[in-house]
C-alpha positions as CSV (number, residue, x, y, z in Angstrom):
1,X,-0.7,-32.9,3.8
2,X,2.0,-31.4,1.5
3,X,4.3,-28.5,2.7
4,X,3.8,-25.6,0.6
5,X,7.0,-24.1,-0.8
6,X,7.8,-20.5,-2.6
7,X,9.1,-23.3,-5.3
8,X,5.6,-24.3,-6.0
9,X,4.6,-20.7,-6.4
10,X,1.8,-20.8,-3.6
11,X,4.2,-17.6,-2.2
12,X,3.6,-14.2,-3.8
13,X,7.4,-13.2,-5.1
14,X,8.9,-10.1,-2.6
15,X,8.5,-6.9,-4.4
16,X,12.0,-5.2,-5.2
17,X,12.5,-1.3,-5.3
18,X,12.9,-1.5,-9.6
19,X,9.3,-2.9,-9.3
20,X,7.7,-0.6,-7.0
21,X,4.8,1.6,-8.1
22,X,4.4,4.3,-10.1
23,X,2.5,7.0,-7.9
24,X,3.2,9.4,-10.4
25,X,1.4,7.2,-13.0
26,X,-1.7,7.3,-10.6
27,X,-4.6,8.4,-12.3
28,X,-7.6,10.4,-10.3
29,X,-9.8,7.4,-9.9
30,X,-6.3,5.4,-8.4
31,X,-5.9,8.5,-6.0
32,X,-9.3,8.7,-4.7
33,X,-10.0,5.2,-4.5
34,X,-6.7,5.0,-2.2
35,X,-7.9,7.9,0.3
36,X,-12.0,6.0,0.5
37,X,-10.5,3.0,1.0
38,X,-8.0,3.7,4.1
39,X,-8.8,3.9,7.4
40,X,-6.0,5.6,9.9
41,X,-8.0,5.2,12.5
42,X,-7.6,1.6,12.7
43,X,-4.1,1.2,10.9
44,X,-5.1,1.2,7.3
45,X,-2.8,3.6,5.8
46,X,-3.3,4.9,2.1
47,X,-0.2,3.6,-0.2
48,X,0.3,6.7,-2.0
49,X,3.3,8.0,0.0
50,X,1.8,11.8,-0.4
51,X,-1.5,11.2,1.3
52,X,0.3,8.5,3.8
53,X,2.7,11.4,4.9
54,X,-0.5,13.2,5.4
55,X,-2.2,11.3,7.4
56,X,0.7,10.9,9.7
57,X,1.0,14.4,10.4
58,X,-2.3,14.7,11.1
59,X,-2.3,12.1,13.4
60,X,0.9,13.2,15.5
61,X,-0.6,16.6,16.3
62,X,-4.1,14.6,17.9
């Protein structure tokens, strides 16, 4: 069995700040699509950091 190595590119690369998204860029469909697909309930967190921040709050107060 072969070790697999970040050399191979079997690793995703690490995501650095200059290549972090765009949530401005977001277009409608992106934003609502993000809020049907999370779950805070059970730790699934939308990645927009508006509707994250959100959720948060809402879920300190409970």
């Amino acid at each position: 069995m072969t070790k697999m190595t970040m050399e191979d590119g079997s690793c995703p690369p690490a995501v650095t700040p200059s290549e972090a998204e765009d949530y401005g860029s977001w277009t409608l469909k992106q934003k609502l699509e993000d809020l049907i697909n999370c779950d805070p309930i059970h730790g699934i967190m939308p990645k927009h950091p508006k509707h994250k921040a959100y959720f948060e709050e809402k879920l300190e107060v409970s």
